[in-house]
C-alpha positions in Angstrom: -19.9 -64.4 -12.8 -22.2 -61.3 -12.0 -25.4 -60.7 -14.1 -26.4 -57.6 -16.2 -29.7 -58.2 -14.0 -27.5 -57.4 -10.9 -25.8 -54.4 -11.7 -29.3 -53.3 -12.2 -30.6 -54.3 -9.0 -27.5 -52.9 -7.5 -28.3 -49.1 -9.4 -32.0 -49.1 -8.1 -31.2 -49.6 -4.8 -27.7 -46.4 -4.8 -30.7 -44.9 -6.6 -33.4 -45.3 -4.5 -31.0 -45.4 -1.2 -33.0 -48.3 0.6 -34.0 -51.8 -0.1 -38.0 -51.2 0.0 -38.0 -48.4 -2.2 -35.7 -50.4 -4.2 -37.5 -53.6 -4.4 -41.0 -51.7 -5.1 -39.4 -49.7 -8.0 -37.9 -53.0 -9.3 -41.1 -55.2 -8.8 -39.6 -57.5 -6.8 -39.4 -58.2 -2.5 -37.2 -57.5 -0.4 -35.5 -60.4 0.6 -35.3 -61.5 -3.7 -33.2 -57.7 -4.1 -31.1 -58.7 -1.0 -30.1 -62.2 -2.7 -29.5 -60.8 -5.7 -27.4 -57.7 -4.4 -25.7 -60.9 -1.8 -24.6 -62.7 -4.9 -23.2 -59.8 -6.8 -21.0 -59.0 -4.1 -20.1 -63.2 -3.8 -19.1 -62.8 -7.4 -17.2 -60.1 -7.4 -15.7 -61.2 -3.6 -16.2 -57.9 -2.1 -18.9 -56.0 0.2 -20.4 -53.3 -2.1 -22.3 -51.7 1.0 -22.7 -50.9 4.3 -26.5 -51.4 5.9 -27.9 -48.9 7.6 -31.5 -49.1 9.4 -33.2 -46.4 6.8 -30.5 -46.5 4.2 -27.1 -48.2 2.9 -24.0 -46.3 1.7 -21.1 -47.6 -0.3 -17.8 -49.0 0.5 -14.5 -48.0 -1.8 -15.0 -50.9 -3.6 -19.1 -50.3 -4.0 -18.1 -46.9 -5.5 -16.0 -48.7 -8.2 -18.7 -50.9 -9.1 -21.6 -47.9 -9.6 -18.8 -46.3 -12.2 -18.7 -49.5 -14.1 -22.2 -50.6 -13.6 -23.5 -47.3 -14.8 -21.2 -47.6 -18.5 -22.3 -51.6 -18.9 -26.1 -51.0 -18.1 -25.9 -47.7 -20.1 -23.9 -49.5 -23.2 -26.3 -52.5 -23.0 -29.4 -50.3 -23.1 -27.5 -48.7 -26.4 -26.5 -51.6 -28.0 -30.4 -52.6 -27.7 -31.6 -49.3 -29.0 -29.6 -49.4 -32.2 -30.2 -52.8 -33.4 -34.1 -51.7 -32.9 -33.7 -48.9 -35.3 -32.0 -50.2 -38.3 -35.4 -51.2 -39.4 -37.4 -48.7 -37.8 -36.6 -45.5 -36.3 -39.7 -44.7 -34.7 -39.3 -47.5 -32.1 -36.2 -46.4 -30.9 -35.1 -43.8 -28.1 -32.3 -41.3 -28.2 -30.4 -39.7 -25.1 -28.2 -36.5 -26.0 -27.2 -33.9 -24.0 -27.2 -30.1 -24.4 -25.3 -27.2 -23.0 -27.6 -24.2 -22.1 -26.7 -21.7 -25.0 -26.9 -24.7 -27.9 -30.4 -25.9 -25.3 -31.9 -22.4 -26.2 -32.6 -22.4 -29.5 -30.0 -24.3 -31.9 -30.7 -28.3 -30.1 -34.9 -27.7 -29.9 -34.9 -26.9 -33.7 -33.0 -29.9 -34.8 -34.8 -32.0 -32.4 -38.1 -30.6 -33.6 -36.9 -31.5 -37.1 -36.3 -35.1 -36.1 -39.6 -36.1 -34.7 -41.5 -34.2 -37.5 -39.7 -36.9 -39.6 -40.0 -39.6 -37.1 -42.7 -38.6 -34.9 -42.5 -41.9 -32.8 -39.2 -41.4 -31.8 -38.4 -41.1 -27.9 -36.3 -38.3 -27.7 -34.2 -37.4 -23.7 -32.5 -34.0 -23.4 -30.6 -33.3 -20.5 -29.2 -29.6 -20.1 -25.9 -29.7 -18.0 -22.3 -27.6 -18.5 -20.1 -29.9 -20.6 -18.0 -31.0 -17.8 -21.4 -33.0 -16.4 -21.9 -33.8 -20.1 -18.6 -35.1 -20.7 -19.1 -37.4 -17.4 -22.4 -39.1 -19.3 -20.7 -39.4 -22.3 -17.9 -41.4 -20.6 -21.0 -43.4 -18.8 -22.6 -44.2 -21.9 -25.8 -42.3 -20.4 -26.1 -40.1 -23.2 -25.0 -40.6 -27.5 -23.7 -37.3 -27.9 -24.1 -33.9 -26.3 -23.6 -30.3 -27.8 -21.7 -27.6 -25.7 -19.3 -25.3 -26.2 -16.2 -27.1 -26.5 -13.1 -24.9 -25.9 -12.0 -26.8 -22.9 -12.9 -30.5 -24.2 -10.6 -29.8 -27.2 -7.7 -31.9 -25.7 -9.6 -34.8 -24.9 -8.5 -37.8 -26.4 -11.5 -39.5 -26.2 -13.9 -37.3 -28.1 -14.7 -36.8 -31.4 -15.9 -33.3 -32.3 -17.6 -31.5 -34.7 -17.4 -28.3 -34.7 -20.3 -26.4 -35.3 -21.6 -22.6 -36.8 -20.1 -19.5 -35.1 -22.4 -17.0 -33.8 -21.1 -13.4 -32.1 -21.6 -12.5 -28.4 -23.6 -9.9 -28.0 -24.9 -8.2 -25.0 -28.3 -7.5 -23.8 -30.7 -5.3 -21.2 -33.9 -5.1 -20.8 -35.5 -1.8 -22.7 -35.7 1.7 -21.1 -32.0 0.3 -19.6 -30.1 3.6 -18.7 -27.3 2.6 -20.9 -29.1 2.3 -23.7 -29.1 6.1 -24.0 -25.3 6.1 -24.0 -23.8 6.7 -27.6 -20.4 5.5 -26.6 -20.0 2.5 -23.7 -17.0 0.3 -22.7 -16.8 -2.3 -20.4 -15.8 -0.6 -17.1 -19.0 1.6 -17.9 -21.2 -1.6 -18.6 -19.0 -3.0 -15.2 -21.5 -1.0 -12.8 -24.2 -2.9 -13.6 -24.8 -6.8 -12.6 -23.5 -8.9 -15.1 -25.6 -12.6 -16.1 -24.7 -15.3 -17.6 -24.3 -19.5 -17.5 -21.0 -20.3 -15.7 -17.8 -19.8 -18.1 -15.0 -21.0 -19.5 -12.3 -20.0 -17.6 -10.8 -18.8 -21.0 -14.2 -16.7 -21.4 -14.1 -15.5 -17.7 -10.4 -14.6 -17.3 -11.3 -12.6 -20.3 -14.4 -10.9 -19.2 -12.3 -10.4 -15.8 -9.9 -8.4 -17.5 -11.9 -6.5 -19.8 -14.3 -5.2 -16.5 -11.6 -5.2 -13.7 -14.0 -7.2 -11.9 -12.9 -9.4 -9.4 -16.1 -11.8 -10.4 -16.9 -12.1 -14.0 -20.1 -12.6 -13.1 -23.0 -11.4 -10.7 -25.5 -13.5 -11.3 -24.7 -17.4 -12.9 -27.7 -20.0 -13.8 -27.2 -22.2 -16.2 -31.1 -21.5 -17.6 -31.3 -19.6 -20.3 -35.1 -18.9 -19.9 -34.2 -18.0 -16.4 -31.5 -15.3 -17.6 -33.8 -14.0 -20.3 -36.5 -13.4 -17.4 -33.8 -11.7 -14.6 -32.6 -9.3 -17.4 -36.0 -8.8 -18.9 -37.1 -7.2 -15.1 -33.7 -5.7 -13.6 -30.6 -3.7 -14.7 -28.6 -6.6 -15.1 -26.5 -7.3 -18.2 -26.3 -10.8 -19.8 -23.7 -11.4 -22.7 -24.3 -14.4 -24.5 -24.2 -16.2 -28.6 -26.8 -14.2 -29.8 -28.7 -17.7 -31.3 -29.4 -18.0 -28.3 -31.1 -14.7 -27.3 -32.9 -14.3 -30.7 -37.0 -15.3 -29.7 -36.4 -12.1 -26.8 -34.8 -9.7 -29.1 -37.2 -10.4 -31.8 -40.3 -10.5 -29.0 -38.9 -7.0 -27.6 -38.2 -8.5 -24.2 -34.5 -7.9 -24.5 -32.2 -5.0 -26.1 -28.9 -5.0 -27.6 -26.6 -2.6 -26.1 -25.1 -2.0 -29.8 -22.5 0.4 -28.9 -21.0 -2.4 -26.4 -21.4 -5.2 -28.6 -18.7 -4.7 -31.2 -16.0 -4.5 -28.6 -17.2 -8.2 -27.1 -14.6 -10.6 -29.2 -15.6 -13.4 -27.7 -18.0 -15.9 -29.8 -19.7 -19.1 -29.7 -17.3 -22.3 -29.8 -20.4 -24.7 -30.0 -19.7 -28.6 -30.7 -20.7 -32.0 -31.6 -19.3 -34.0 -28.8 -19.2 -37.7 -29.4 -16.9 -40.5 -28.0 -14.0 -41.4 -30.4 -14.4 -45.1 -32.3 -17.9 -45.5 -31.4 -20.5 -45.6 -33.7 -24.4 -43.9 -33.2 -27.2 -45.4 -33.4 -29.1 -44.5 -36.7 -31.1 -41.7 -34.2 -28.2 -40.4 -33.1 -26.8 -40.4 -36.5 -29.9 -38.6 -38.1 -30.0 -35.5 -35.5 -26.2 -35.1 -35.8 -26.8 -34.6 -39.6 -30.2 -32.1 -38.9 -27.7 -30.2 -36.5 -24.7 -30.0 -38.6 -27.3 -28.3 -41.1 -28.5 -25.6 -38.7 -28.5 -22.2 -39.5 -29.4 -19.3 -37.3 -31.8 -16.8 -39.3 -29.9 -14.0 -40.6 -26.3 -15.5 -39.4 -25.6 -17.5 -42.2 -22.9 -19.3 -41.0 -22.1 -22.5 -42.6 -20.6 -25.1 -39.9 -17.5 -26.4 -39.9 -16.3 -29.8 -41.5 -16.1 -32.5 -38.8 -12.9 -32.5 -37.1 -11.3 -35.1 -34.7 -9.4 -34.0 -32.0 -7.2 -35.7 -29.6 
């Protein structure tokens, strides 16, 4: 029977696309990685990979096997992590995932609050949409991940949490032309590039419709700091929770077009994403409480109770 040892032999090498590279990053030769990767495939009676001169790509059945051996490797790593900190917190390491409004402001603080209590704790962040988030989730790369979850609400294998409600506003950069204009719609705001992280499809047939735009959006990026910058030094418009635009409207780098932002009825639908029936490791378990207590300044909005959905 294959060994947790192979499967991560057999990730180095998809990951480093060649035996050498492989083998170095492993600390092990060559020909001890090609025995190892021979006897996976002898115990699982398949061929895993083709061998090329510079590089090796999978077969069907090699593809299989890197879904699988990403969840086992990923649980096992887990499993280790949470035994470690029952006792003690600071040795452990926690992997969550953040979507790029909840990355901007709402995820750093609660992190920030977690290692000021527990200052030796490892913490990994990785920004993706949820759909990318949703993927590690199901590979057991990450604990949990916050997004906005208005199109993971269906999933039967989530639990979420919903989480405080902040308005959509929208934003320019000052001395904007509009920001002269007592009255503005959307057709009028419509001339103008719009910015923003790629949508919902709810959000964009919305924004669609409200604009007559064939594109919701002009410019996408899924970078907050890289949106905030565009806007700060163009016409364009970005609308977006305003959480996550606070530092720049409180720095001056950003304006709210206040006569368009009452008519914007979209808000934030932010989340606590975590898979259904499995429990968090004590890390996991003490940011989801510091983020379930968040509270933008001045919004005052209490979040949610946890919910499960499926």
């Amino acid at each position: 029977m294959y060994e947790l040892r192979q499967l991560r032999h057999f990730l180095a090498l998809v990951e480093h696309g060649n035996f050498g590279r492989a083998a170095l990053a492993l600390h092990l030769s060559q020909p001890a990685l090609s025995r190892s990767i021979q006897a996976l495939e002898a115990d699982l009676g398949c061929t895993l990979m083709i061998r090329h001169p510079r590089k090796i790509s999978l077969t069907a059945q090699g593809e299989k096997v890197l879904e699988h051996a990403r969840r086992l490797v990923a649980g096992s790593n887990t499993l280790v992590e949470a035994v470690r900190q029952i006792d003690n917190l600071d040795a452990g390491l926690l992997r969550i995932g953040a979507g790029p409004f909840p990355a901007a402001e709402m995820v750093p603080r609660a992190v920030a609050r977690l290692i000021s209590r527990y200052p030796k704790l490892q913490v990994e962040v990785v920004v993706e949409q949820f759909s990318a988030l949703h993927q590690r989730l199901r590979d057991e790369r990450i604990e949990l991940f916050v997004a906005d979850v208005r199109e993971l609400l269906n999933e039967t294998d989530l639990e979420i949490t919903r989480l405080p409600v902040h308005r959509v506003v929208a934003v320019c950069r000052p001395g904007h032309p509009l920001l002269e204009r007592e009255s503005l719609d959307f057709r009028s705001a419509a001339n103008y590039p719009l910015a923003g992280t790629h949508l919902p499809e709810s959000v964009a047939r919305g924004i669609r419709r409200d604009t007559q735009r064939e594109n919701a959006l002009s410019v996408q990026c899924d970078n907050v700091a890289f949106l905030i910058n565009m806007v700060e030094h163009s016409d364009a418009i970005c609308m977006a929770p305003r959480d996550a635009l606070r530092q720049a409207l409180i720095s001056g780098r950003l304006k709210e077009l206040a006569s368009l932002s009452p008519r914007i009825k979209q808000h934030s639908a932010y989340g606590l994403v975590r898979r259904k029936e499995h429990g968090l490791s004590p890390a996991a378990e003490a940011f989801a409480a510091l983020l379930c207590d968040y509270r933008e300044v001045g919004e005052g909005v209490r979040p949610q109770p946890r919910s499960k959905r499926g």
